[in-house]
N, C-alpha and C positions, 0 to 999 in steps of 0.2 A: 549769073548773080546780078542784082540788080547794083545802081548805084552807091548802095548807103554809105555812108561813113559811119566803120566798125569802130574808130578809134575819133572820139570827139575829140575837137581842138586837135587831133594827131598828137594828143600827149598823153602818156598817163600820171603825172606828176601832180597831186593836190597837196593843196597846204593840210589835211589832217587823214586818221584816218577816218573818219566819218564822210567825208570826200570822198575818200577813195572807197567805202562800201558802196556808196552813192553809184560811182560812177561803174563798180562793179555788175552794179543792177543795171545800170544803164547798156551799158556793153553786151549783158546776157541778150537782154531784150534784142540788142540790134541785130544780134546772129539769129535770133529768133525769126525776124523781120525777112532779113536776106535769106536766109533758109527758107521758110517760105512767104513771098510777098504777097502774095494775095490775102486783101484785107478781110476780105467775107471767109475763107475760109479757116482762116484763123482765129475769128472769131466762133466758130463752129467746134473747133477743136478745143477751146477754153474750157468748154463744157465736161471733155472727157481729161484733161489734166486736172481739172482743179476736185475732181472724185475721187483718182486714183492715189495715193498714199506713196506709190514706187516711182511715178512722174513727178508728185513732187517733191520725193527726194533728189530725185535728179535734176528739177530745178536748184537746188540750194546748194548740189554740187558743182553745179558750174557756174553759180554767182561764186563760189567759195574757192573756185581754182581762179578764176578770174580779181578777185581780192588777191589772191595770193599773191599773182602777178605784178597786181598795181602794188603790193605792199614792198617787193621786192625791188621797183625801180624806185620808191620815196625809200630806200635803204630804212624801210621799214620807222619810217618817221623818226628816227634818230636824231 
């Protein structure tokens, strides 16, 4: 695995939850990256996730566990 930093700033703590969707997204993307780092063929494969309807549901599931997460350490913006 390459170098990335999966978890920005090393925190998952935002001031809201729109932050923390934010950074939700952000996160998915990075496992995305580190999973696979070649830029050209990632770019290749955009093509067949962004047609299929079951890929991307499976993006939205794992911004959406991902959210979960971060919503769970901001004790859910309480």
């Amino acid at each position: 695995m390459d170098p990335t930093t999966l978890v920005p700033n090393n925190s998952l703590l935002t001031a809201t939850p729109e932050e923390g969707r934010q950074l939700a997204v952000k996160m998915s993307r990075l496992i995305v990256k580190a999973t696979q780092p070649d830029a050209q063929k990632r770019e290749q494969l955009r093509d067949v996730y962004a047609n299929d309807a079951g890929l991307l549901l499976a993006v939205t599931h794992t911004v959406a566990i991902e959210f979960a997460t971060i919503a769970a350490a901001n004790n859910y913006w309480k």
